[in-house]
Every structure is written in structure tokens, then in C-alpha cells.
C-alpha positions as CSV (number, residue, x, y, z in Angstrom):
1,X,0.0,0.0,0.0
2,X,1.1,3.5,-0.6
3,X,0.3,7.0,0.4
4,X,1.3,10.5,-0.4
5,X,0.5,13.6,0.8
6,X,2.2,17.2,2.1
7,X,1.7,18.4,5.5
8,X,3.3,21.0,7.6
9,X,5.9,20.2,10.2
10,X,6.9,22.1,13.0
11,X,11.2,23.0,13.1
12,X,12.9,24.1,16.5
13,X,15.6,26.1,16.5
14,X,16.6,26.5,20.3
15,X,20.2,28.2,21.3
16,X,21.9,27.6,25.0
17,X,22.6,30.4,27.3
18,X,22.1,34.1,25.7
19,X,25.1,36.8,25.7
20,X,24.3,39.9,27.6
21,X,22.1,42.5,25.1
22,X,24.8,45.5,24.0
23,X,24.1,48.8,26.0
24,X,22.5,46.9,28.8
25,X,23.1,47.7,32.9
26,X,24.0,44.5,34.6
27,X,24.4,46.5,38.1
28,X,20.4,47.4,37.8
29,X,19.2,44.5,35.7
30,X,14.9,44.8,34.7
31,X,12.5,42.6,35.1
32,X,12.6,41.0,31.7
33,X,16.6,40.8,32.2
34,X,16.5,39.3,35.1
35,X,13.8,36.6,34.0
36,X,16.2,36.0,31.0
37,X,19.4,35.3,32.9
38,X,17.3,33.3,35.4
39,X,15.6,31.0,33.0
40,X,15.9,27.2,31.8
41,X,17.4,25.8,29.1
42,X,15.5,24.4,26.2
43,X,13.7,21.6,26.9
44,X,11.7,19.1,25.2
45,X,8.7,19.9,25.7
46,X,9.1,23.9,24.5
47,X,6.7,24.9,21.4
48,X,8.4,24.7,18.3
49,X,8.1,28.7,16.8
50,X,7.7,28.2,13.0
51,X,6.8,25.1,10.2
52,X,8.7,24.1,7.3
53,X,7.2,21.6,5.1
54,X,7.2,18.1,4.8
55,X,6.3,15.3,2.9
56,X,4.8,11.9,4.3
57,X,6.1,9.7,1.0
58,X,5.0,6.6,1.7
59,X,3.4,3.8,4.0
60,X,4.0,0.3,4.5
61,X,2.7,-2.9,6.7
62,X,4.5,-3.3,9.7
63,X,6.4,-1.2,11.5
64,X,9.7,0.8,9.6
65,X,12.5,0.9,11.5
66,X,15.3,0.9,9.5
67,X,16.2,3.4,6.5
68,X,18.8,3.0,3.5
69,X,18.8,5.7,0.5
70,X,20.3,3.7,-2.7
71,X,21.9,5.7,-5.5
72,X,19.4,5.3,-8.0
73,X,16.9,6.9,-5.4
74,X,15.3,3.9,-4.2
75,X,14.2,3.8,-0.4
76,X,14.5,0.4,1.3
77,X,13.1,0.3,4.5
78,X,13.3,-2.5,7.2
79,X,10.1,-3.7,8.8
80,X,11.3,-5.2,12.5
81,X,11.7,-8.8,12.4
82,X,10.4,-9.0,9.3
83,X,11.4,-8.2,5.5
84,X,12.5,-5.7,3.4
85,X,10.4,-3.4,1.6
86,X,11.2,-0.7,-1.4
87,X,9.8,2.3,-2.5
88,X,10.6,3.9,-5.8
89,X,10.3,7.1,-6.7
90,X,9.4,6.9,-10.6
91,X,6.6,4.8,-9.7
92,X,5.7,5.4,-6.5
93,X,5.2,2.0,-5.1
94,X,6.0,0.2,-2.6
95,X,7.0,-3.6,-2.8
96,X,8.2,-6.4,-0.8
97,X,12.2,-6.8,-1.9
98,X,12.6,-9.7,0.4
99,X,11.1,-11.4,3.3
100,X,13.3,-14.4,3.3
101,X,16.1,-11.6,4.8
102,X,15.9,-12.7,8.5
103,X,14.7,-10.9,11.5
104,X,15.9,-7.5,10.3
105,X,16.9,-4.4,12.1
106,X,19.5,-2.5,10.7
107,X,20.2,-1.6,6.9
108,X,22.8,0.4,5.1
109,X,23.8,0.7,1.2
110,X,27.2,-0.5,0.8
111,X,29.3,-1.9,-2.8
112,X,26.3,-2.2,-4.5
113,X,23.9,-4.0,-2.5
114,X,22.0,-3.8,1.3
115,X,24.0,-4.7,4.3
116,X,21.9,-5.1,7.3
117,X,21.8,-6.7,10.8
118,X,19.4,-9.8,12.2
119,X,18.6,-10.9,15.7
120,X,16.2,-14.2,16.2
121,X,14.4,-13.2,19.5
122,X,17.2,-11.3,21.3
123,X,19.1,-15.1,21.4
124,X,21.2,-15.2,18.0
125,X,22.1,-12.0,16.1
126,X,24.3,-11.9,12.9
127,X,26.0,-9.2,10.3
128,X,24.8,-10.0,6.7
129,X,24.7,-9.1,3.0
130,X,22.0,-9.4,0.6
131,X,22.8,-11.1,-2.6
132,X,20.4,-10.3,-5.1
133,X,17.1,-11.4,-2.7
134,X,19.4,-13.8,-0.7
135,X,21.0,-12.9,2.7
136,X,24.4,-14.0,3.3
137,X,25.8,-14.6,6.5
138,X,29.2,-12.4,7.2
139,X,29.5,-12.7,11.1
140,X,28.0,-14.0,14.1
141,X,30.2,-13.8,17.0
142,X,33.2,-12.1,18.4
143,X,35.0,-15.5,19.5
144,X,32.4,-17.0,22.1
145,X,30.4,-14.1,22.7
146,X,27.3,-14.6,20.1
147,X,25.9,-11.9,18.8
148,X,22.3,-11.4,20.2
149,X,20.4,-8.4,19.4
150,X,22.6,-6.1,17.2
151,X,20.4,-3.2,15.9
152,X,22.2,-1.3,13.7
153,X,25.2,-0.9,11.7
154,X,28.1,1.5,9.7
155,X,31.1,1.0,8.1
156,X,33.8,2.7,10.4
157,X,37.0,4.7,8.5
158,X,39.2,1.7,8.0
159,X,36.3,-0.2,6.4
160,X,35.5,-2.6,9.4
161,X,32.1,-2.7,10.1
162,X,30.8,-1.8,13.3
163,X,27.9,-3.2,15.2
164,X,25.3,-1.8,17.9
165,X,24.5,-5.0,20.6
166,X,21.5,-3.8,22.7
167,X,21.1,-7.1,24.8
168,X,24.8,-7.4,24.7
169,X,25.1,-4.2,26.2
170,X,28.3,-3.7,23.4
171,X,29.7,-2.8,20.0
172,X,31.1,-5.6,17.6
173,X,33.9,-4.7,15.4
174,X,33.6,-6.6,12.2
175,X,36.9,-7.2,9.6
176,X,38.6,-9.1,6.8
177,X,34.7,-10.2,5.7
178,X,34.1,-11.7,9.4
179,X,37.1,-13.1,9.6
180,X,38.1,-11.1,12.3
181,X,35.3,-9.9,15.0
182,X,36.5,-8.0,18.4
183,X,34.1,-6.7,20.9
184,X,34.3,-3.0,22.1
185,X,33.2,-2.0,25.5
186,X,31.2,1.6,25.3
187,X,29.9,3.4,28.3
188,X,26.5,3.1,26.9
189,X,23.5,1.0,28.2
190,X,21.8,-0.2,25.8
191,X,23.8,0.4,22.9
192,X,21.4,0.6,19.4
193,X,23.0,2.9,16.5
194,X,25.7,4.4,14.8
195,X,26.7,6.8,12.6
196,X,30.8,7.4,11.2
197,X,32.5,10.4,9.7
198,X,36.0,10.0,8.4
199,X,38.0,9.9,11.5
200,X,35.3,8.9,14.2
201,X,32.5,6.5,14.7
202,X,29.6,7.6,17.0
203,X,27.5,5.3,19.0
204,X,24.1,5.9,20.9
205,X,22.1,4.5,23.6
206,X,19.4,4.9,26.1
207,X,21.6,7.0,28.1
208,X,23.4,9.0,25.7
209,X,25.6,9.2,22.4
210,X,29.6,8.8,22.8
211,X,32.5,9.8,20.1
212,X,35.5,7.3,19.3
213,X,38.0,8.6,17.1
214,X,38.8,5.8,14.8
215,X,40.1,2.7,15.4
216,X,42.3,3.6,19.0
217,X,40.2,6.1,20.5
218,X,38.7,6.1,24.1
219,X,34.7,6.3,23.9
220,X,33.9,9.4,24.7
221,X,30.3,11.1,26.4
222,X,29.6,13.8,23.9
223,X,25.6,13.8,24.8
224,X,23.6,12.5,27.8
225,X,20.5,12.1,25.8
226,X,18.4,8.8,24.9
227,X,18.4,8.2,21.2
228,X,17.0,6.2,18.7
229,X,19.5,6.7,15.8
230,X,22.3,8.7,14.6
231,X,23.3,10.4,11.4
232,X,25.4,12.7,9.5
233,X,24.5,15.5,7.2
234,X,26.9,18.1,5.9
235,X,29.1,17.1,8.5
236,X,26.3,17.8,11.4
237,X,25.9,14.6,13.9
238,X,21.7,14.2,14.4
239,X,19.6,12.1,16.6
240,X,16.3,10.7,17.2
241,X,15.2,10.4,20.2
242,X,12.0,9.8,22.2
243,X,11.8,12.9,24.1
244,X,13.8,15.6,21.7
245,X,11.9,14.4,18.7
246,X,14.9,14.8,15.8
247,X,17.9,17.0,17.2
248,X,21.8,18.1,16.9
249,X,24.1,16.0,19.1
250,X,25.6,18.5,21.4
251,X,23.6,21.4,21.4
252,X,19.8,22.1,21.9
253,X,18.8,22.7,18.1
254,X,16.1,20.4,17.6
255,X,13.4,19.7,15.3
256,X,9.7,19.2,15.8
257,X,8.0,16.7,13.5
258,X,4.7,17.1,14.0
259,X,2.7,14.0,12.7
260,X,5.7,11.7,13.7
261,X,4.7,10.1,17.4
262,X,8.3,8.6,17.1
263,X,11.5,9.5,15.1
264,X,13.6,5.9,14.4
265,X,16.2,6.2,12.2
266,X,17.1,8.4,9.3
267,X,19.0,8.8,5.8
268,X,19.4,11.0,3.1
269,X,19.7,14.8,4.1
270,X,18.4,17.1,1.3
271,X,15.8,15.9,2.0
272,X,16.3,14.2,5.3
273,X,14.2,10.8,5.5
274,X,13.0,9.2,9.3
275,X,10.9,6.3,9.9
276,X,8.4,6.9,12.3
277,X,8.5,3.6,14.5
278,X,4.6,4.3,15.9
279,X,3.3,3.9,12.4
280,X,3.8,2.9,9.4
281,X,5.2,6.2,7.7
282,X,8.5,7.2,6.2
283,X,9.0,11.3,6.2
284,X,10.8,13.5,4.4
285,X,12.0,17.4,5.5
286,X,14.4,19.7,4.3
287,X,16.6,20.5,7.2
């Protein structure tokens, strides 16, 4: 099934602490000044102040979590546990690309093809590649620790591949075609996405988003917020998350989406795409 429609979206632009206004007494501060200097931070909940436009492209059965742009402009989206489904653009369709994939949770576009992570009830997890309509196994476990519910995936600077372990509670470092598999402790519960530049790879959890610079680095706390995924436009690191709706790691610039109940995970960026994980949308916004 499909559906296609325009609907105004709601964008928050909220700045941190405000500079003193030129010309301005601080030894007998007004009312208004005073209120200023004494006030919150942005928070979640703060009205967004003006809309931008956005596009609901296109729904699907199940639940999308997932999100991979293709170069010929193709969408695939992952429905949890489930299949693979594909939207193109010229015909705007939607159609089942494969359900014999696996359990599915994360997908990227990689050489040609989907990459994408599987987990069969939180047990048994594994890193594969889809060839043609076929999945093909690349990894399973980092020596004996089995991989159990990894969620989501990128391919770090060197060209391992990294993955996100939520019941694991830990990243997987994939090499050499899963030849090689190391795990990496992060100081993360819950571990479930990941985004890379070309010198770091970012991971996020239910407790916040940490920085590694690439392949030695120390994880470090860059952002103490819960997120749902991660990724990089024009060199700008942005989250979902389910009380900040869609925001910039590291500062309190945010975007409202009105109409998504729940930002997942995102691709693109002119325009940026995001599932919405509590319905059966994909979106799509200029940023």
C-alpha cells in the first residue's frame, strides 16, 4: 500500500545560554533581564516557533525501523523482524524486496547491494549481505560471545564494520569479511545505533551518544540524551530520540516533527528521510 501527501511540520531552532544584550546595565538589571538570565534551558517539551514543510512519502505494513537511501533513489526500509520493503520514486510503489532476509533491524547501502543486521528473539544476532534477494551470512560472534540483538550498523573509516548489541550491552567490530570480530566496550546501556565520519565512529544509547575517534580512541560522552538513531548531514551529527523528537548531538537545536509520534532512524539529508517507529510512515523534511 502507498500513500502520499504534504503536510506542515513544525522546526525548532533552540540556542543555549544568551550573551548579555549591548548597552544593557547589569548592576540594575529589569525585570525582563533578570527573567532572562534566570531562566531554563530548552527543553523538550518547548513549542516549536515556526513550520517548514514536509512530505509523508509513503506507507507500509508493519512497522519501519530501518532506513537506506540507494543511489538510483530507491528507499528500502526494514520492517522489525520481518522483511524488506522498497519504494521507488518513478513509480511510486511500494513492494516487498525480500522477506526471506531474516529478522531484520538495521540496513545500510554498501558496494552495491543492502548490508543489514538480524537478531532471532534477542538469542542469536548476525551481520549480513543481501545477494540479489538472498541474505548471506558475514558474522555471528566475536570468538564466544554470540551476537544477540545487534540493531544497527556502519562502516567505520578503516572499512570494518561496526555493530550496535543492545542485549549485549556492546559494540562488535567486524573485519577481513568476518574473519576477524573484536568486541568494544562503550559506556553506553543499551547500545542501538551508529553513525561514522572519516575519523570517528559515534554510537548511541538509552543513556546518551559517545565519540571514538577511529580505530584507537577512548569512547567518549559527547551527549547524555536517549536516542533512537544517529546520522550525519553536511558534516552535522543528528539524533532521534524519544523525548527531543529529531535533534543536533551536542547542542539544543532540535526539530519538531509534527505527525511523527516517534522519530527511528534516518537517511538522506536534502531531503532528510525518518521512519516513524509508531506507524507505518516514512518522512521526508528539508533540514
Amino acid at each position: 500500500m502507498r500513500m502520499f501527501h504534504s503536510v506542515s511540520l513544525l522546526a525548532l531552532l533552540a540556542q543555549g545560554c544568551s550573551s548579555d544584550s549591548a548597552g544593557t546595565d547589569s548592576s540594575t538589571p529589569d525585570a525582563d533581564d533578570s527573567e532572562t538570565a534566570d531562566s531554563d534551558p530548552p527543553g523538550p517539551d518547548d513549542p516549536p516557533p515556526e513550520p517548514i514543510e514536509t512530505t509523508a512519502l509513503f506507507e507500509i505494513v508493519g512497522i519501519p525501523f530501518d532506513i537506506a537511501l540507494a543511489p538510483d533513489g530507491r528507499i528500502f526500509v526494514s520492517i522489525e523482524e520481518h522483511a524488506i520493503d522498497v519504494w521507488d520514486p518513478e513509480t511510486d510503489w511500494v513492494e516487498t524486496h525480500t522477506d526471506g532476509a531474516g529478522s531484520v533491524f538495521g540496513i545500510t547501502w554498501h558496494d552495491g547491494t543492502l548490508w543489514y543486521t538480524t537478531s532471532n528473539h534477542r538469542q542469536s544476532g548476525a551481520l549480513m549481505r543481501l545477494d540479489g534477494r538472498t541474505g548471506t551470512m558475514i558474522a555471528s560472534a566475536a570468538g564466544s560471545t554470540v551476537f544477540r540483538e545487534p540493531r544497527d550498523l556502519c562502516l567505520a573509516p578503516d572499512g570494518a564494520w561496526v555493530l550496535a548489541d543492545t542485549t549485549v550491552g556492546s559494540l562488535f567490530v567486524v573485519r577481513d569479511e568476518g574473519a576477524t570480530v573484536e568486541q568494544l566496550g562503550v559506556p553506553l546501556s543499551e547500545p542501538s545505533t551508529l553513525a561514522a565520519d572519516e575519523d570517528t565512529v559515534y554510537a548511541g544509547g538509552s543513556n546518551g551518544v559517545v565519540s571514538i575517534a577511529w580505530p584507537d580512541g577512548t569512547p567518549e560522552l559527547i551527549d547524555e540524551r536517549a536516542v533512537n538513531g544517529l546520522h550525519i548531514v553536511d558534516g552535522v551529527l543528528w539524533a532521534t530520540g524519544p523525548d527531543w523528537g529529531v535533534f543536533q548531538v551536542g547542542t539544543d537545536t532540535r526539530l519538531g516533527l509534527e505527525g511523527i509520534d516517534q522519530p527511528g532512524r534516518m537517511s538522506g539529508g536534502q531531503p532528510l528521510l525518518v521512519t516513524d517507529w509508531s506507524g507505518s510512515g516514512v518522512w521526508a523534511g528539508d533540514l
